[in-house]
N, C-alpha and C positions, 0 to 999 in steps of 0.2 A: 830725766825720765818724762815720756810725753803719755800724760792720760786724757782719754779723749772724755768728755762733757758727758757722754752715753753712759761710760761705767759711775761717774760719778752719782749720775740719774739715776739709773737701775740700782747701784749699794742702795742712797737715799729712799726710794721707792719701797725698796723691801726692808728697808730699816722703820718706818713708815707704820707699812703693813703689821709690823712683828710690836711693835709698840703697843700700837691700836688695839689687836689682838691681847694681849697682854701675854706676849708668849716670851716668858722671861726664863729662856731658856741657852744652852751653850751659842746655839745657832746664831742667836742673836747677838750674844758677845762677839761672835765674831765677823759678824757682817757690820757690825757697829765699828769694830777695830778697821774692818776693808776701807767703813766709808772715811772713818778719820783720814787714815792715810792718802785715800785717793784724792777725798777735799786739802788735802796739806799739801800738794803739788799741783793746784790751781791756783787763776789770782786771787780766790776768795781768802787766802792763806795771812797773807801781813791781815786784812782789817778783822779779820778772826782773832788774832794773835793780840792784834792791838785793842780791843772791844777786853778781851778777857784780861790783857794786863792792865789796864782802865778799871775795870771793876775789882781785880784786887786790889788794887792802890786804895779803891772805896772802901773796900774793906776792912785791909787792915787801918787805917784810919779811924776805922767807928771805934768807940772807945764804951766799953759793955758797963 
């Protein structure tokens, strides 16, 4: 599946906006779900993946 850098831009942008905003509303669930997926089929995908598996490793590790 080829997403162009644009739509990636534009979810982020108005994902962004709706934050800021504090508009914690459906809309925003699901422009947040759009930009997940459209950043999971970019190369930002593996060091995303690998950052958050990195930090849970940290995690479970810490010992409360």
């Amino acid at each position: 599946m080829v997403v162009s850098v644009s739509g990636v831009v534009l979810a982020g942008v108005v994902l962004v906006l709706l934050v800021r905003n504090r508009r914690a509303t459906v809309g925003a669930a699901i422009v947040a779900a759009v930009f997940g997926f459209l950043l999971a089929s970019t190369g930002l995908a593996d060091p995303i993946r690998s950052a958050l598996d990195g930090g849970a490793k940290v995690t479970s590790s810490v010992k409360p």
